[in-house]
N, C-alpha and C positions, 0 to 999 in steps of 0.2 A: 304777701298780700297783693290781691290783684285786686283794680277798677276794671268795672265793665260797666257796659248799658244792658237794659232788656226795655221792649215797649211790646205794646197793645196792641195793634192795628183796629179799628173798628169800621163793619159796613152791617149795614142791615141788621142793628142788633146782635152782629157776631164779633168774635175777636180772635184773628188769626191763629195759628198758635203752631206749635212745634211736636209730633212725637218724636220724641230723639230715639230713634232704635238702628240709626246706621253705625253708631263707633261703638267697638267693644267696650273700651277703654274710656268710658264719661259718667262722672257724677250725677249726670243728670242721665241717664241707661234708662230708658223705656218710661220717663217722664215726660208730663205736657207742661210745656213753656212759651214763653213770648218769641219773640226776635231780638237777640242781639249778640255782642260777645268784649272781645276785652278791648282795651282799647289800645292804638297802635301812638308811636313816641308823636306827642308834639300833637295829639290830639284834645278835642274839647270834648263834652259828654257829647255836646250836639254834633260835631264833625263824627263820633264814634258812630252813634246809633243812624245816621245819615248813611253812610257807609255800608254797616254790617246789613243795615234794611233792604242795600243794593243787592249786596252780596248776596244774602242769604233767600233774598226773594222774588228781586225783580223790579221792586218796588221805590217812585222816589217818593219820600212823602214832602207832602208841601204844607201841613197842617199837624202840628205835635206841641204836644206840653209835659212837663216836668213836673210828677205828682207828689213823687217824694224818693227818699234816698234808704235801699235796705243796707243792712250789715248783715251777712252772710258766714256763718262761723261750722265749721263741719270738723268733727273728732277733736277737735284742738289742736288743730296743724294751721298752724301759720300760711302755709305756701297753700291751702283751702282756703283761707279766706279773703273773702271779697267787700268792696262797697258797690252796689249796684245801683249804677241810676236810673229810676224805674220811671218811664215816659207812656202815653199814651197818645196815640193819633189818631186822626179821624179824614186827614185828606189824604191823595196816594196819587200819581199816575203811574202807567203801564201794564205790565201783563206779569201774574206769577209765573215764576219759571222751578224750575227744580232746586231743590235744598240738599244740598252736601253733608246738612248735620240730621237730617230728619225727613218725616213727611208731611207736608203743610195744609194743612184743613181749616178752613171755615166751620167756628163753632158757635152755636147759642148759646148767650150768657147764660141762659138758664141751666144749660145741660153742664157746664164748666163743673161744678161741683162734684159731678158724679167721677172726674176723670181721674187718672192715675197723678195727684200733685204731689209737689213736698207740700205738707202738712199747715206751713206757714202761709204758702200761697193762697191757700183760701183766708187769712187774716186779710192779706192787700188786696187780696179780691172784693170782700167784703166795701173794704175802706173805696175803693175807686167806683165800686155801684154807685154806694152811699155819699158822691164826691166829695169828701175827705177835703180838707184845706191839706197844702203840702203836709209831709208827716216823714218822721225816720223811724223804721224798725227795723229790730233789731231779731234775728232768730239765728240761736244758737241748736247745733242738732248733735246727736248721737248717733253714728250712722244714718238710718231713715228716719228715728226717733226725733222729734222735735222735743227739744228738753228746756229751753227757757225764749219766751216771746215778749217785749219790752217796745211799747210803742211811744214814742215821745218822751221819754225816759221813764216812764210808769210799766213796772210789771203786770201784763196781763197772765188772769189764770187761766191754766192748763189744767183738763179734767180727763180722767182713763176713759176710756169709751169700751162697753162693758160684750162682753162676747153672748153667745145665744144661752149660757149658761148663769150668765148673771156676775162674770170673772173680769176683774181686766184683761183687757183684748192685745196688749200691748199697744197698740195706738192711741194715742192720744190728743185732744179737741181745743181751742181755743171756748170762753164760755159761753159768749156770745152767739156761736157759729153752732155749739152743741144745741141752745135753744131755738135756733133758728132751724136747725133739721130735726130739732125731736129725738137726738140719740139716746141713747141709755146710759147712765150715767150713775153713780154713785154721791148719795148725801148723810148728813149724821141729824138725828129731830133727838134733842132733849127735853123731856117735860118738867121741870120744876111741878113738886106734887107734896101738898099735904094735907094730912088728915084731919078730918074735924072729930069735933066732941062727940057729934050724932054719929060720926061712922065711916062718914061718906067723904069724899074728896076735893079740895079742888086745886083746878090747877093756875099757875102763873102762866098767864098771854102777854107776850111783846106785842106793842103796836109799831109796825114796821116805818123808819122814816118815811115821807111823802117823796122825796128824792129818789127812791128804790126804782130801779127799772122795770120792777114788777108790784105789783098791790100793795102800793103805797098808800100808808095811810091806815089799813087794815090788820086784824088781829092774826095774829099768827102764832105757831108753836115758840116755846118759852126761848127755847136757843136750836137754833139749827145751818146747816151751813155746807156748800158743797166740799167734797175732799179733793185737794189737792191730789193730783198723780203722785202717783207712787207713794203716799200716808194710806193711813187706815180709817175703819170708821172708829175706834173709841180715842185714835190722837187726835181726829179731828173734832171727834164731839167734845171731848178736855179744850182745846184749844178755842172753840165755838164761844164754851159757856164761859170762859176766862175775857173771850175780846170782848162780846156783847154784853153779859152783866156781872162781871168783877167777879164770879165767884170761882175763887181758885178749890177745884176740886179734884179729888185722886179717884184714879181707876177701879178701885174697889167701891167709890161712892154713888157710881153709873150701873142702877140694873140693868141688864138686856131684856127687853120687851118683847120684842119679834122683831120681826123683817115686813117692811111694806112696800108696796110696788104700785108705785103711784103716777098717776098720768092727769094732763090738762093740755089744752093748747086755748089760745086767746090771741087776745091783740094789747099791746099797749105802748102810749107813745106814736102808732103809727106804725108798729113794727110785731110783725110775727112772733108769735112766743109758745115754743113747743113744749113741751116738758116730762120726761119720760125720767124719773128716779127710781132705782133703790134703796130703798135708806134701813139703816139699821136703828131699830127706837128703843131709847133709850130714857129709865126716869128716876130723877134725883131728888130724892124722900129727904136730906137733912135740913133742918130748919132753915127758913130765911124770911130775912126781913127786908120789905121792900125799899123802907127809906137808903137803909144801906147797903144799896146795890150802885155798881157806877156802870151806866149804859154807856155803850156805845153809839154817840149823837148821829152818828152817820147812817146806822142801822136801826138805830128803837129810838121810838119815841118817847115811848112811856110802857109801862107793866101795869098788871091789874090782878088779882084773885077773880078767881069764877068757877061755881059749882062746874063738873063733867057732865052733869045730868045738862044744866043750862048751855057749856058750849054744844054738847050734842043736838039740843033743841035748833039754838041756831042755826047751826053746819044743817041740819034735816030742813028746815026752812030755806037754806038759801039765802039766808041772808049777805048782801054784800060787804059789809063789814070783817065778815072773815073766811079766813083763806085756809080751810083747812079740810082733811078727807076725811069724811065719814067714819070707814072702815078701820082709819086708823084709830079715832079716837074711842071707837066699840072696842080693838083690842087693848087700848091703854085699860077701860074700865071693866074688861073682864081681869086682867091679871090682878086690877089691883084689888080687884073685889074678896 
């Protein structure tokens, strides 16, 4: 286990940063990172990252603060693992000079995202736009893989980021960050469906809790829910309709509908919201009763019945109440026709 530092530097909206492409032999081999390194005996985070800033830059800083502390876990080697104390500064004298571990550029926060990171960096990247009160994460990796990300002791999810084919790409996205660049992604839409006496259909809508980081408040499909990396869509859809409305259902009780490829961007909160899914739809014809359903408070508010002919209606209108695509709810009512 090693301690180090890593810090920020900030001028003009940029933040310094590192390509590491001078040592063969480095973890961090042709990635963009901060300023710092490990720490030498008898030192503090602050005597560390004062130090390595020199070293490695030129730079003394006379202005820095302490944002938060990661834990850094690679292949599940011990002698990989780090706690890194993650600082950010904003005052500096002197002149950059040459860097022994890399090449040193002045970068736009904004461009930071397009660069070659580990995977996790864009989470504390996020969290330091956003100034973040102090925070510890946590990311564990698989080789370049990021395989589990835990911020403040809460698992954050991880979602496959989908290749030009519609496949996991092998890389994969914190969810937040996914909606915030619009990636392509993978989800599971279950429709609760049944039949009436005249013929026709209707389906069960969840009214999404107000607390949702997205259309709160609003109607939406009966159970749906992004997949975790590396699940599928029909575990995730069993798993979905089991957390939000208690109905333990088996794999044979899920038709496959089709596939939809659905897109939105908006705002809410104050905050960018992309949304680019494929989801596989799915609908679940055995009887239910809505009293004895147990929602999930956090995710539904409440369920309702409603003719397909009348959510179509609405979805065509626009109406703000629900949040749902067109196209898909045409293909629910042609199969089930």
């Amino acid at each position: 286990m090693k301690l180090t530092t890593l810090c920020y530097i900030e001028k003009d909206d940029k933040y310094l940063m590192i390509h590491r492409i001078k040592k063969k032999h480095d973890v961090n081999k042709d990635k963009w990172i901060g300023i710092g390194g490990k720490f030498e005996r008898g030192e503090s985070p602050e005597d560390c990252i004062l130090r390595e800033t020199k070293e490695e830059t030129g730079l003394t800083l006379t202005s820095y603060r302490l944002r938060g502390v990661l834990t850094f876990m690679y292949n599940d080697d011990d002698a990989e693992m780090e706690y890194i104390f993650l600082y950010t500064a904003d005052g500096f004298t002197g002149e950059l000079a040459d860097c022994n571990e890399g090449t040193l550029e002045w970068v736009p926060k904004t461009e930071i995202n397009s660069l070659n990171l580990w995977e996790g960096d864009r989470i504390f990247h996020r969290l330091l736009d956003e100034e973040a009160p102090f925070f510890s994460l946590k990311l564990r990796y698989q080789d370049d893989l990021l395989k589990e990300a835990v911020l403040d002791g809460k698992p954050l999810e991880l979602l496959d980021l989908l290749d030009e084919n519609g496949e996991p790409s092998g890389q994969v996205r914190e969810r937040t960050l996914v909606h915030l660049n619009g990636d392509w992604h993978r989800t599971s839409h279950v429709w609760v469906v049944r039949r009436r006496r005249d013929g026709g259909h209707d389906l069960l809508l969840q009214k999404r809790s107000r607390g949702k980081d997205s259309f709160g408040g609003c109607y939406d499909i009966s159970s749906a829910g992004h997949i975790p990396a590396g699940q599928d869509y029909l575990e995730s859809a069993l798993r979905e309709l089991k957390e939000e409305l208690g109905i333990a259902a088996e794999p044979e009780d899920l038709r496959l509908v089709g596939v939809h490829d659905g897109r939105y961007e908006g705002e809410f909160h104050g905050r960018i919201f992309k949304n680019h899914e494929k989801s596989h739809v799915f609908a679940y014809e055995k009887p239910v009763e809505i009293e004895k359903l147990k929602l999930q408070k956090e995710e539904v508010e409440s369920v309702k019945w409603m003719r397909i002919e009348d959510v179509l209606a609405a979805v065509k209108a626009h109406d703000p109440g629900y949040c749902l695509f067109e196209d898909e709810i045409e293909m629910l009512s042609e199969v089930l026709a």
